[in-house]
C-alpha positions in Angstrom: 39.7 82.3 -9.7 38.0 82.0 -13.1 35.3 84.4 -11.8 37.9 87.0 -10.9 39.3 87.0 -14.9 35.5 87.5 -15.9 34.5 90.5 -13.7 38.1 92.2 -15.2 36.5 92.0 -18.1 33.4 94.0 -17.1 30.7 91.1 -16.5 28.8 91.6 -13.4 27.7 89.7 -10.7 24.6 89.4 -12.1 26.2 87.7 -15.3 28.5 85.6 -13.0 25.7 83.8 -11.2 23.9 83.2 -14.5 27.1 81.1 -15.9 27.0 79.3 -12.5 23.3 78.6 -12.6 23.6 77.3 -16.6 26.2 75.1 -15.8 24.4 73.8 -12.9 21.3 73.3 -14.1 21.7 71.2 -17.5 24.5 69.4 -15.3 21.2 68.5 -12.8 19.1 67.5 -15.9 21.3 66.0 -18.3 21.5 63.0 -16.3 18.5 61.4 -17.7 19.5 62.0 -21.4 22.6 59.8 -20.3 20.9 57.2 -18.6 18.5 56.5 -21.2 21.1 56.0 -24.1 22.8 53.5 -21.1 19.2 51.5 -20.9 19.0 51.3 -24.5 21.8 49.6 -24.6 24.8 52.2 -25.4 28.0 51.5 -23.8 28.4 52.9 -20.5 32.7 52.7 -21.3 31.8 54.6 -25.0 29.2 57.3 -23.1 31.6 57.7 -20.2 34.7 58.6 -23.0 32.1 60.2 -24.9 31.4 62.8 -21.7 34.8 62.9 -20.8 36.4 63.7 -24.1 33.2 66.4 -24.6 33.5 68.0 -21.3 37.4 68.5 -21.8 36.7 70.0 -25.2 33.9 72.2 -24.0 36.2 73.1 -21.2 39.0 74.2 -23.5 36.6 76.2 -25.7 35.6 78.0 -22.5 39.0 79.3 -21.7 39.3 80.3 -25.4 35.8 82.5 -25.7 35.2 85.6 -26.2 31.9 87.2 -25.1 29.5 86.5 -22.6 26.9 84.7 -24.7 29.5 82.2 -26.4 30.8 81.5 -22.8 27.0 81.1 -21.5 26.7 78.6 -24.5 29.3 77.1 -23.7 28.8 76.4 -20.2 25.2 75.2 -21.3 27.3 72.4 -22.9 29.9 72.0 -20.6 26.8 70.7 -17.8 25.4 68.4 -20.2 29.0 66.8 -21.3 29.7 66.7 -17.2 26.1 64.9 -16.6 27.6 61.7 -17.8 30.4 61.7 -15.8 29.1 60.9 -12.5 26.2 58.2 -12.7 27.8 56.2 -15.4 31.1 55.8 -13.4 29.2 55.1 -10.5 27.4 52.2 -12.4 30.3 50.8 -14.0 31.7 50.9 -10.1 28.7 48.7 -8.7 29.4 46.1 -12.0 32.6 45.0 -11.8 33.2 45.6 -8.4 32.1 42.7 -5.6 28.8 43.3 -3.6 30.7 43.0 0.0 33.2 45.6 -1.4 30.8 47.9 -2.7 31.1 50.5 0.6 35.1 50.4 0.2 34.5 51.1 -4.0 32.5 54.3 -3.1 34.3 55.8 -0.2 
């Protein structure tokens, strides 16, 4: 739906793909910066409200851009903010929850 907005206002396919791809890829290598402020002994609670609230704020700033290279920006962001999301909760999941359990914690 949000693609359908941006080709209204002119972007092509092209330009489309490349906000996908941005997104995609600092979201694919993000993950380490994350896990290495975790080893070093950064809270996984503080990093995981420190991605969440960053990814809802980059997400907000999004819908309020203007311009394809702010949005690209943006999106770069977005991906990085999003990284933290999914390996820390997955951590903290294996922590607190029992060993026998751990197939029921992750679906």
């Amino acid at each position: 739906a949000s693609f359908k907005v941006l080709e209204k206002q002119g972007l092509s396919p092209g330009k489309l793909g490349m906000l996908s791809m941005s997104q995609g890829f600092f979201l694919a290598t993000s993950g380490i910066f994350w896990a290495s402020l975790a080893d070093r002994g950064v809270s996984r609670k503080v990093l995981l409200a420190a991605g969440t609230l960053s990814w809802g704020v980059m997400t907000i700033l999004i819908g309020l851009a203007d311009g394809f290279y702010v949005i690209f920006l943006l999106r770069c962001f977005n991906g990085i903010a999003l990284a933290a999301l999914g390996p820390l909760c997955q951590s903290i999941i294996a922590e607190v929850s029992d060993p026998s359990e751990l197939g029921a914690a992750f679906g």
